[in-house]
C-alpha positions in Angstrom: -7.2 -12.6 13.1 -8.3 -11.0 16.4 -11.4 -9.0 16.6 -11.7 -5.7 18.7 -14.6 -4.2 19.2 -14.8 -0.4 20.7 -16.4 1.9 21.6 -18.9 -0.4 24.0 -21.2 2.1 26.2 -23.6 -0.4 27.5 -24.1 -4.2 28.5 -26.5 -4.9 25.5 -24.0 -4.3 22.7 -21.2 -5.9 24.7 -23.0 -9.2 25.3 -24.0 -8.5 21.4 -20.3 -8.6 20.2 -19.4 -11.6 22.5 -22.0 -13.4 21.2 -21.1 -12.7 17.6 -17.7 -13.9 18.6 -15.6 -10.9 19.6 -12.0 -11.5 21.1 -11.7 -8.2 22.8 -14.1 -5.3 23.9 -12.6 -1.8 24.0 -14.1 0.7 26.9 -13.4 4.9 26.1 -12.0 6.7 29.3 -11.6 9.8 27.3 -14.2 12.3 29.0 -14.2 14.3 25.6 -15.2 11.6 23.5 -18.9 10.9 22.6 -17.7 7.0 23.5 -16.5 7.7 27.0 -17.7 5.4 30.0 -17.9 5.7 32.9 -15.2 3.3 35.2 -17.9 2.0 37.4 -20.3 1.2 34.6 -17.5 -0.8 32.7 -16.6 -2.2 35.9 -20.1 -4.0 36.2 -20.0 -4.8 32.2 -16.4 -6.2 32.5 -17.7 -8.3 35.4 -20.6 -10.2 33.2 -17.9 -10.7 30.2 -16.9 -14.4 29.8 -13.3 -16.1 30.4 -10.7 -15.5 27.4 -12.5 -11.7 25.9 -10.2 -9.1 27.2 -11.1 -6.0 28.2 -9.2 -3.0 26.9 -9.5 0.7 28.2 -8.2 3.5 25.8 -6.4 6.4 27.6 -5.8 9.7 26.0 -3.2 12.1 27.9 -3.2 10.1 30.7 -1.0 10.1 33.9 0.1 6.4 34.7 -1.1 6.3 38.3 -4.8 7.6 36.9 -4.4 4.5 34.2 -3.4 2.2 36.6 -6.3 3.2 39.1 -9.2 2.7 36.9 -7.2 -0.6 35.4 -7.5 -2.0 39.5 -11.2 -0.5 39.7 -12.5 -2.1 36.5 -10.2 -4.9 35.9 -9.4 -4.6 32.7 -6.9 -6.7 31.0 -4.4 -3.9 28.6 -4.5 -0.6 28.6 -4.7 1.0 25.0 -2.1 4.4 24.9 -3.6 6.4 22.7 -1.2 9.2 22.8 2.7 9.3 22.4 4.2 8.1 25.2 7.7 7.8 26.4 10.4 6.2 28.3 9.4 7.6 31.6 5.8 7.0 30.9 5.9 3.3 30.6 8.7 3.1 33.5 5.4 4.4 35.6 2.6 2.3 33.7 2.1 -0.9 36.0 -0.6 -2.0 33.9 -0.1 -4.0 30.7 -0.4 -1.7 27.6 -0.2 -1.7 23.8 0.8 1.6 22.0 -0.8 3.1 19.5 0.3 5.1 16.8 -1.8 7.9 15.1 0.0 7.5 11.6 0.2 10.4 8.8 2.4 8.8 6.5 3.8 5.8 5.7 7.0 6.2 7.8 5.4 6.2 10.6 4.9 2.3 10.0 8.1 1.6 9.1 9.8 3.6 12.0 7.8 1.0 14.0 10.1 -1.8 16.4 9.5 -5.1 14.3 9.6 -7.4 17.5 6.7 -4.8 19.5 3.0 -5.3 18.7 1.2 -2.1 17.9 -2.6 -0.8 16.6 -2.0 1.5 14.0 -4.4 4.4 13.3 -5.2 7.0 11.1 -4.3 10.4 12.4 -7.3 12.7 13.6 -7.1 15.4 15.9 -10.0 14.2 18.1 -8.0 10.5 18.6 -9.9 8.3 16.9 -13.7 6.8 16.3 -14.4 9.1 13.1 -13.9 6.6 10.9 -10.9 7.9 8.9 -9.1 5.2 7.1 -5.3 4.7 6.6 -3.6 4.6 3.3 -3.3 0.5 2.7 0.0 0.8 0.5 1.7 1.8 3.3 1.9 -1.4 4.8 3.0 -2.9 1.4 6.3 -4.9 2.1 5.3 -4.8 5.7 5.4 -7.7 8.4 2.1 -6.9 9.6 1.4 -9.9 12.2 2.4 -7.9 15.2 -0.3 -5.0 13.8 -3.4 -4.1 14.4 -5.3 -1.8 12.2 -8.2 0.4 13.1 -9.7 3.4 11.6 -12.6 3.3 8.9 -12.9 -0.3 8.6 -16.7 -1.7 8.1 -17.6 -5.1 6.8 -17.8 -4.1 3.0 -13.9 -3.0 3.0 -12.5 -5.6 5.6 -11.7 -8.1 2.3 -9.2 -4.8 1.3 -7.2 -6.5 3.8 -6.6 -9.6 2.4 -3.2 -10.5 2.1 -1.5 -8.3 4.8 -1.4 -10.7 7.5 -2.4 -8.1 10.3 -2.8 -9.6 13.6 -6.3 -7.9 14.3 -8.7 -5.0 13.6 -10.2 -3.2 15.6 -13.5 -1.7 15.3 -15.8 1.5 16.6 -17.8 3.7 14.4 -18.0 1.0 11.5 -20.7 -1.1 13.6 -22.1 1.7 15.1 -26.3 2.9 14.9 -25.2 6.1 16.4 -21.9 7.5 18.8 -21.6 5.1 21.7 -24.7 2.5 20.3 -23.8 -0.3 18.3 -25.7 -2.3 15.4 -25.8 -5.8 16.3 -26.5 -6.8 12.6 -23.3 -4.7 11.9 -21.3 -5.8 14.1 -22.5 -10.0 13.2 -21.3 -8.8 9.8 -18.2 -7.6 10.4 -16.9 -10.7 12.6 -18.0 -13.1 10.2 -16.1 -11.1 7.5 -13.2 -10.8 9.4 -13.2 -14.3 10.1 -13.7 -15.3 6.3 -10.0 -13.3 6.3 -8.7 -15.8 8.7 -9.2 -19.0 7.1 
């Protein structure tokens, strides 16, 4: 299962979810959101990451030539759509990109392409990081293993998950000491349980 961790504001906690053995490290370009960063301060954090963790940016209402400008700026590896976007939209995107979908009932999921990967969130209207968690059953008699799940998941519920196959979870407020400041016992945790999951 492949770990995402979001939300990262500063150097200190991404070296801190590396370390604990992180696959991924999500960066908030959403100015409204108590997450956001700054492109030239991710820039410099990206640059310190080690080979094989990706770096993710999450876009909210974005314009593809904005996304793909901070993508060249910071280097990130996928760009996270965290809005509904359309034909034209990814006909502009240059940058790689996984959608996301904001889900309020459990057709949502199953309205979803089988062969696409997604990360599937709960539906708040501030897009995500309150720690709002999705409705399990509705991935019952789901192929999960293009899925990723986010929303509300810490490391006393992550064995809930047992069984669904999901390709990853991603993580913010769940390892968090406060908005935009992670717990590095928290997030230790949470890996280790997610990698029980695994194996």
């Amino acid at each position: 299962m492949r770990i995402k961790i979001c939300g990262i504001t500063n150097l200190e906690d991404a070296l801190n979810a590396v370390e604990a053995g992180a696959d991924a490290l999500g960066f908030v370009f959403y100015e409204k959101s108590p997450r956001y960063i700054d492109p030239q301060i991710a820039k410099e954090i990206i640059k310190k990451l080690p080979p094989f963790v990706q770096s993710v940016g999450l876009f909210v209402n974005e314009i593809p030539a904005k996304i793909d400008f901070i993508v060249r700026q910071t280097q990130l590896d996928i760009v996270q759509a965290h809005f509904d976007i359309d034909e034209r939209f990814i006909k502009h995107l240059q940058s790689k990109y996984i959608e996301v979908i904001r889900a309020k009932e459990k057709q949502d999921i199953l309205n979803l392409n089988p062969n696409k990967y997604y990360l599937v969130d709960a539906f708040v209207e501030s897009y995500g990081g309150e720690g709002k968690r999705i409705a399990l059953d509705w991935f019952d008699e789901v192929d999960c293993s293009k899925l990723i799940i986010a929303g509300g998941l810490n490391s006393d519920n992550l064995e809930e998950l047992e069984g669904y196959n999901f390709y990853g979870v991603d993580v913010s407020s769940g390892v968090e000491l406060s908005k935009g400041k992670k717990d590095k016992q928290k997030i230790i945790n949470f890996i280790n349980k997610a990698n029980e999951l695994s194996s």
